[in-house]
C-alpha positions as CSV (number, residue, x, y, z in Angstrom):
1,X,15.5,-28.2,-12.0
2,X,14.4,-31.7,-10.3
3,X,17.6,-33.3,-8.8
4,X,16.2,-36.6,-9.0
5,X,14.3,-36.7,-12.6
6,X,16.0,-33.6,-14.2
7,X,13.1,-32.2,-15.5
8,X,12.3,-28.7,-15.1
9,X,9.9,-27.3,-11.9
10,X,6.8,-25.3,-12.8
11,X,7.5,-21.5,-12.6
12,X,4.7,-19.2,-11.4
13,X,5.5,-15.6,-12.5
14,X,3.6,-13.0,-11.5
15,X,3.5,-10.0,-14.7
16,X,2.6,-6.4,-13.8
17,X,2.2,-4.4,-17.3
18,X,3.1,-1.0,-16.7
19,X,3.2,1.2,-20.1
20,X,4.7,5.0,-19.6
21,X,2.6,6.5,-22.3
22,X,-0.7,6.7,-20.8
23,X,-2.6,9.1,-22.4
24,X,-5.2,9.9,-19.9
25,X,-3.0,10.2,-17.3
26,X,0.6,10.7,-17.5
27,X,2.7,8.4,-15.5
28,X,0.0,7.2,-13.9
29,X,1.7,3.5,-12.6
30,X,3.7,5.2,-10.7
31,X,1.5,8.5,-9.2
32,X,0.8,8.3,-5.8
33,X,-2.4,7.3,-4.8
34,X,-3.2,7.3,-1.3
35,X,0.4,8.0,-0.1
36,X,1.8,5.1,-2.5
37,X,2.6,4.8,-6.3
38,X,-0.2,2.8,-8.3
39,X,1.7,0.2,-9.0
40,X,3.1,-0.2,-5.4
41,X,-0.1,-1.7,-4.0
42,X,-0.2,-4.5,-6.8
43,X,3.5,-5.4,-6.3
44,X,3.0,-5.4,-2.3
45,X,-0.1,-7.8,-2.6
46,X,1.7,-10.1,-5.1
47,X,5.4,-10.3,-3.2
48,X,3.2,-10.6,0.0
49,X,1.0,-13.4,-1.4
50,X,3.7,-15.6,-1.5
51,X,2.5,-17.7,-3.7
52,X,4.8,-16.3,-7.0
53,X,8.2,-17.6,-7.8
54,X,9.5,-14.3,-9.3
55,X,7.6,-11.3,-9.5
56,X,8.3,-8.7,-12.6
57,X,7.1,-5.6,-14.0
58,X,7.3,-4.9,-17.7
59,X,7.7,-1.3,-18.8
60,X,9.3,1.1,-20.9
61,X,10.2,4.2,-19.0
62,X,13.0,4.7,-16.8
63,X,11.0,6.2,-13.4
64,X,8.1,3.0,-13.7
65,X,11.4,0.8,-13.7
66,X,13.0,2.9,-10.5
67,X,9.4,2.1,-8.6
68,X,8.9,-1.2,-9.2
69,X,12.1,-1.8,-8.5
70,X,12.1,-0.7,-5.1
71,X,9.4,-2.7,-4.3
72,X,11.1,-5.6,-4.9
73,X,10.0,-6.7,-8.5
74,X,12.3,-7.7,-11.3
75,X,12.3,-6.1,-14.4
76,X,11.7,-6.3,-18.0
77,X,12.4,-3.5,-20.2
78,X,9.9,-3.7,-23.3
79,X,10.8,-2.9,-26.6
80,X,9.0,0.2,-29.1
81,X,6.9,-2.4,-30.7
82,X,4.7,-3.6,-27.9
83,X,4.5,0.2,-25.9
84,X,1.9,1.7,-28.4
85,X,-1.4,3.1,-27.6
86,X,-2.6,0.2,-29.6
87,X,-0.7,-2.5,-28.4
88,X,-2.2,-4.9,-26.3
89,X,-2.1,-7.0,-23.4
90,X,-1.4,-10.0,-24.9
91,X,1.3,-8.7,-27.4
92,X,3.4,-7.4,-24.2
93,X,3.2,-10.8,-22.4
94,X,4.5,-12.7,-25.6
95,X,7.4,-10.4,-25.3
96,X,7.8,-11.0,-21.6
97,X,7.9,-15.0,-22.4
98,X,10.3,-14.8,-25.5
99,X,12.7,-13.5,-22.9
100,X,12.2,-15.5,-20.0
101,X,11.7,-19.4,-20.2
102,X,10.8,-19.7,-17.1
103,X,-11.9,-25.1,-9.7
104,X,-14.7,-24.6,-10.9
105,X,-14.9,-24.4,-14.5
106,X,-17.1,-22.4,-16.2
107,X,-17.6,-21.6,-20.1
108,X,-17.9,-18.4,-21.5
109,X,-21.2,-17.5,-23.4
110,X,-20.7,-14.3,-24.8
111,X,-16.7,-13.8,-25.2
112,X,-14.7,-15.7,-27.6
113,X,-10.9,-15.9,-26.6
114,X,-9.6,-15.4,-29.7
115,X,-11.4,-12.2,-29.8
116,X,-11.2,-10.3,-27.1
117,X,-12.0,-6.4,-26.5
118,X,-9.7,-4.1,-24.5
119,X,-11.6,-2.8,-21.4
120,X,-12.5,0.6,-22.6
121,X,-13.5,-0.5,-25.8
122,X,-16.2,-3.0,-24.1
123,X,-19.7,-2.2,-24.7
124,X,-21.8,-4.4,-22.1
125,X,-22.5,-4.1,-18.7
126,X,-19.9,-6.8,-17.4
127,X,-16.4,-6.3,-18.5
128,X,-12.8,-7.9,-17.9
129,X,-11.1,-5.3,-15.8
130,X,-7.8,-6.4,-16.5
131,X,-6.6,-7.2,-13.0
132,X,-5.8,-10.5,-13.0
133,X,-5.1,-13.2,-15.7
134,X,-4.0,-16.6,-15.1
135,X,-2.8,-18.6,-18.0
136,X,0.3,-21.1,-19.1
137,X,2.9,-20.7,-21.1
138,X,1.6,-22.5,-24.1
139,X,-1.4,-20.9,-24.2
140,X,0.0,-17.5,-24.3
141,X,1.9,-19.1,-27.3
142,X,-0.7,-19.9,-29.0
143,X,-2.1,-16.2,-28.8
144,X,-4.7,-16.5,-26.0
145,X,-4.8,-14.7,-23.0
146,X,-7.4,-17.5,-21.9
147,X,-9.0,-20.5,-23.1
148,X,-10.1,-24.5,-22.6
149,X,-11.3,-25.1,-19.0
150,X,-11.8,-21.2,-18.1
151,X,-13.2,-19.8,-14.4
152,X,-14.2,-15.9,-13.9
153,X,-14.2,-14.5,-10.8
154,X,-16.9,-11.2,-10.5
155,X,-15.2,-8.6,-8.7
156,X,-17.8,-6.8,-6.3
157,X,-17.9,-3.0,-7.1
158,X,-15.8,-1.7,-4.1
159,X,-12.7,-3.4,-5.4
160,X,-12.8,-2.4,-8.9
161,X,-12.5,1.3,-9.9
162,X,-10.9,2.0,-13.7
163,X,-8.4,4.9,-13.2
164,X,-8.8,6.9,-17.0
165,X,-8.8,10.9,-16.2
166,X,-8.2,12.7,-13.4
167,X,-11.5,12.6,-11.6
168,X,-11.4,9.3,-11.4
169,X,-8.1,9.7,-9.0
170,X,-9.9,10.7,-5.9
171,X,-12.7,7.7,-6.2
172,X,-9.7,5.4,-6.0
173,X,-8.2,6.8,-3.6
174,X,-11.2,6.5,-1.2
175,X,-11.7,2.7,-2.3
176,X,-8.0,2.0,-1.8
177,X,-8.1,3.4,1.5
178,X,-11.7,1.4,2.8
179,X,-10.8,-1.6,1.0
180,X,-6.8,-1.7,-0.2
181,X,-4.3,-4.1,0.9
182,X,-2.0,-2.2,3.7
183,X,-0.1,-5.7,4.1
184,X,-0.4,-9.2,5.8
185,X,-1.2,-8.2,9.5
186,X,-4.2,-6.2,10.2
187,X,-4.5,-2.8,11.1
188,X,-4.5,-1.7,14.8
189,X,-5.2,1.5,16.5
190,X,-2.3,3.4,16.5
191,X,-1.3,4.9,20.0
192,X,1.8,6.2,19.6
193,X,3.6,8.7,16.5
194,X,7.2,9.2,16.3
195,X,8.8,11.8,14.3
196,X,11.6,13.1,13.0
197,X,12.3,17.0,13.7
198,X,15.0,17.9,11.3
199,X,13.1,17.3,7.3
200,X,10.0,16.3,8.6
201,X,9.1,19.0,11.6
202,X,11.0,21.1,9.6
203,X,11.9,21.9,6.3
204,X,15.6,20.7,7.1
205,X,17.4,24.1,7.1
206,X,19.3,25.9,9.5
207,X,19.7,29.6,9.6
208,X,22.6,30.8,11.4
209,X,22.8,34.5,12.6
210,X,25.2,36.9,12.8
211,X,26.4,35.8,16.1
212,X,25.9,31.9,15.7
213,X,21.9,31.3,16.5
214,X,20.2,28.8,14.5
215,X,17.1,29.7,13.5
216,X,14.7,27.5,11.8
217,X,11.1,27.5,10.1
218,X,7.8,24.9,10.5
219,X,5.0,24.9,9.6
220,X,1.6,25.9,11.5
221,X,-0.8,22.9,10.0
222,X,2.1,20.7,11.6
223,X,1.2,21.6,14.9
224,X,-2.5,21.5,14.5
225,X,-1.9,18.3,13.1
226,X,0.0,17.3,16.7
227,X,-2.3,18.2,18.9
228,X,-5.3,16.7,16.9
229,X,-3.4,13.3,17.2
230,X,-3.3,14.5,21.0
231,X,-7.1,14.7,20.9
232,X,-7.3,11.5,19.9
233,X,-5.3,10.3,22.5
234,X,-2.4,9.6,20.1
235,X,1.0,10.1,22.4
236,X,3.3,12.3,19.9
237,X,7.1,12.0,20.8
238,X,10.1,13.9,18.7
239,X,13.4,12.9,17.5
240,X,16.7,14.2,15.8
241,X,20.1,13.4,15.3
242,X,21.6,16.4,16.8
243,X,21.0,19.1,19.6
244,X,18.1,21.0,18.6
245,X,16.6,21.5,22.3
246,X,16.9,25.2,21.6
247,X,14.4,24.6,18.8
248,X,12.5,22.6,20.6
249,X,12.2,24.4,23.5
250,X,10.6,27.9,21.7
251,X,7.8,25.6,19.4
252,X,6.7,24.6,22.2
253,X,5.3,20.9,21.4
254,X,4.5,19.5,24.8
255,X,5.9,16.7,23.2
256,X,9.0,13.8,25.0
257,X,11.5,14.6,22.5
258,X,14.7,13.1,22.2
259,X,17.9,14.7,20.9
260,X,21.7,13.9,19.7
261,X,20.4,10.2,19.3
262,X,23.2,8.0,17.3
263,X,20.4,5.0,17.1
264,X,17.2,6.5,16.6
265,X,15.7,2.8,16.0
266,X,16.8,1.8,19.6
267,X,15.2,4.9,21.1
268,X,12.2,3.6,19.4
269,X,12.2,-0.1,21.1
270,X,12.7,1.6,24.3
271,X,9.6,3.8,23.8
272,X,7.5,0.7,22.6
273,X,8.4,-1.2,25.3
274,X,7.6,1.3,27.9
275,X,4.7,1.7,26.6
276,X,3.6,-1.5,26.2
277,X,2.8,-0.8,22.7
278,X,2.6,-3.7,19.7
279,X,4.9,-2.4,16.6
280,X,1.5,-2.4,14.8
281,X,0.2,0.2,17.5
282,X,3.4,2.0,16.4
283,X,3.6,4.6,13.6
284,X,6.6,7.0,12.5
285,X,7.4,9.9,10.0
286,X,10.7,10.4,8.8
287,X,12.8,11.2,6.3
288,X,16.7,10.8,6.5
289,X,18.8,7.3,6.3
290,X,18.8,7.5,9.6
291,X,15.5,6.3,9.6
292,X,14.8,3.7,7.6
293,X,14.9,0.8,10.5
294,X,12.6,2.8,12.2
295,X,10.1,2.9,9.2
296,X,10.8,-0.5,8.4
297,X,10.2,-1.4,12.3
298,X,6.7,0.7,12.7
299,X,3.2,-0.9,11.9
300,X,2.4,2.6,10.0
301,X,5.5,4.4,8.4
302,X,5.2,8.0,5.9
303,X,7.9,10.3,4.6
304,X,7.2,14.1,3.8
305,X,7.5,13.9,-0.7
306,X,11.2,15.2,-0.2
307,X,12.7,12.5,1.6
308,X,15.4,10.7,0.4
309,X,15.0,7.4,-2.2
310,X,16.4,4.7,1.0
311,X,13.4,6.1,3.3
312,X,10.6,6.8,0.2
313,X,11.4,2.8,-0.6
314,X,11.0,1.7,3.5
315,X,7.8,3.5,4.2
316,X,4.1,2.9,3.7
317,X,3.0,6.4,2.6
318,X,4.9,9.2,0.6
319,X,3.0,12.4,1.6
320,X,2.2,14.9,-1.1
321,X,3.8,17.7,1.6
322,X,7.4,18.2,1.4
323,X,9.2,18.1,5.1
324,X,8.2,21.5,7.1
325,X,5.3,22.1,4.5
326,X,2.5,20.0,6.2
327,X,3.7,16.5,6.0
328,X,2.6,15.9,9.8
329,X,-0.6,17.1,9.4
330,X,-1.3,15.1,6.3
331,X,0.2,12.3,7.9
332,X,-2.2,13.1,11.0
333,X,-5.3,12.8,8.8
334,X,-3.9,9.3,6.9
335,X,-3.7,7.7,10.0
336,X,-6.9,8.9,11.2
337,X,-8.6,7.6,7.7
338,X,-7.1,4.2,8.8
339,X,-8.1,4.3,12.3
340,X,-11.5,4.6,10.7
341,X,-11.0,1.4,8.7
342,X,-10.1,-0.2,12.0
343,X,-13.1,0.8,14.0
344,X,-15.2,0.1,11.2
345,X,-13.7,-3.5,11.0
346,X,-14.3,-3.8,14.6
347,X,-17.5,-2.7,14.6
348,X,-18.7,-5.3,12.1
349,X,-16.8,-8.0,13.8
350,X,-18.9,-7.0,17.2
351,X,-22.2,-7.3,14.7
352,X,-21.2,-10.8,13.3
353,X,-20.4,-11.5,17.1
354,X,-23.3,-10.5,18.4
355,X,-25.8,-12.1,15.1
356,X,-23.8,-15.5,16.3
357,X,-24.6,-15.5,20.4
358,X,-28.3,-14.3,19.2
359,X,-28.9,-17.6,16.7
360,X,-26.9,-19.7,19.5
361,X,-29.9,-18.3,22.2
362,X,-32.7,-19.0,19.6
363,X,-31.3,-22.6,19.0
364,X,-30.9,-23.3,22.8
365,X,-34.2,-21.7,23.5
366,X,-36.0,-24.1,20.3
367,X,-34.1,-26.9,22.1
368,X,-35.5,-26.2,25.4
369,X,-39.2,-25.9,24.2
370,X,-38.7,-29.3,22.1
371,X,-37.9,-31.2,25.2
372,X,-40.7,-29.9,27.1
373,X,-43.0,-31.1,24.6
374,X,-41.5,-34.5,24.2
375,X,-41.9,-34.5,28.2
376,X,-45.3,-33.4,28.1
């Protein structure tokens, strides 16, 4: 409310519509794609955007709520009625409002508001994809998802895949991984990989023998993974919360380890900052509570598929591996998929940089010849 007038403040909501029953693919909202759940990357971009005063998801299954949830969203349970195969968008945005009381101008030519077509049932060339709607209150009311003064904004094909069967997963995933919003700094090369040893390394259990030696199992693809970030001139250090130099000692890493830590995110500053590394330039792997600073901390965080809920919600990527079943390895070759999308950006930024000091030597060189024929 206004203090001064008492009249009530515009509220920008931002509504993610997240239905459980999808028939093409179950659960699909919240299956991970590229290391995080569907619906994560929309809920990152629109918290991050900062431009929302609330930002909700509206859903009627128990995991989607869990999710969106732990990305920071609100939620709003829908009822039977509007979670049909045939209900549509509109319908479960009336709902939403019922509960909660919160420019260029184009006109359409071939789309009447009042009767619009779902997506897949669209049979021209140019569709709405659904990913974004902007509208008031009252025209929702009035049963319009848009209308009046309208403005479209044409998506360019990179950015816009529709996600219906299965092999349509794998497309996405490459898009979201060229093109997908990884937050609001942008990416570095990463130079240094810290991880975890007990639940990442390893699978997290200790055999004991007969006469008290621990024994534990990992995972071959984990080194390989290791010693390709090596090769790369990645630094790879180790951690754990208790005394596993034994362990450490017959893998045979090569790698600084450090063991018996009590703050593993302090270990972590003191490694940055010897290094002389940005926290963008710093990634980790972990898995435990113990952790979740660190992931929080790092510029590129992942957790094996069997890490606890407190360090799934803290990281960046949720590995399809469980913890001593190839998470490094896959971890290895996500961040070596994004250090491609950093050269690449770099790369184009050296071609725009160059196209710019060209023009600027053809305009100084057209200036030079134009005063030596106004001299002459």
């Amino acid at each position: 409310m206004d203090a001064g007038e008492g009249r009530p403040q515009p509220h920008l909501a931002a509504l993610v519509l997240a239905r459980g029953g999808s028939k093409g693919i179950p659960l699909k909202n919240i299956k991970l794609l590229a290391g995080v759940p569907l619906i994560g990357w929309v809920l990152r971009a629109a918290i991050d955007a900062g431009v929302f005063h609330s930002v909700w998801v509206s859903t009627d299954h128990d995991e989607i709520e869990k999710v969106a949830k732990q990305f920071g969203a609100q939620v709003h349970r829908r009822s039977p009625e509007v979670s049909q195969d045939s209900s549509t968008s509109l319908e479960a945005i009336t709902e939403f409002l019922n509960h909660h009381h919160e420019n260029k101008m184009t006109e359409p030519q071939n789309l009447n508001p009042a009767k619009r077509y779902r997506r897949q049932d669209w049979p021209g060339e140019l569709y709405e994809n659904g990913s974004f709607y902007f509208a008031k209150r009252h025209l929702i009311e009035k049963g319009y998802l848009q209308g009046g003064k309208m403005a479209y904004y044409e998506m360019r094909a990179e950015h816009s895949v529709d996600i219906d069967i299965d092999i349509d997963w794998p497309i996405a995933e490459q898009r979201v991984l060229s093109f997908g919003y990884f937050g609001k700094e942008p990416l570095k090369e990463v130079k240094l990989l810290v991880c975890s040893i007990d639940g990442c390394l390893t699978n997290g259990r200790i055999y004991v023998t007969e006469d008290h030696k621990e024994m534990v199992s990992y995972d071959y693809r984990d080194i390989v993974g290791i010693d390709l970030l090596k090769k790369r001139g990645i630094q790879v250090r180790v951690i754990s919360d208790r005394d596993c130099s034994k362990t450490l000692s017959a893998m045979q890493l090569g790698c600084v380890a450090k063991v018996s830590v009590t703050n593993k995110l302090q270990i972590l500053k003191d490694w940055q900052e010897d290094m002389g590394l940005s926290w963008k330039e710093v990634a980790y792997l972990g898995n435990e509570e113990s952790d979740v600073e660190c992931l929080k901390q790092a510029g590129m965080s992942g957790v094996p598929a069997d890490a606890c809920a407190a360090a799934q919600k803290a990281a960046g990527y949720i590995c399809k591996s469980r913890g001593g079943c190839g998470a490094v390895r896959e971890f290895a070759e996500h961040i070596f998929l994004l250090l491609e999308k950093v050269n690449s950006a770099r790369k184009q930024l050296e071609e725009i940089s160059s196209a710019g000091m060209e023009m600027g030597r053809n305009e100084n060189s057209r200036k030079g010849n134009k005063e030596r024929m106004e001299k002459e």
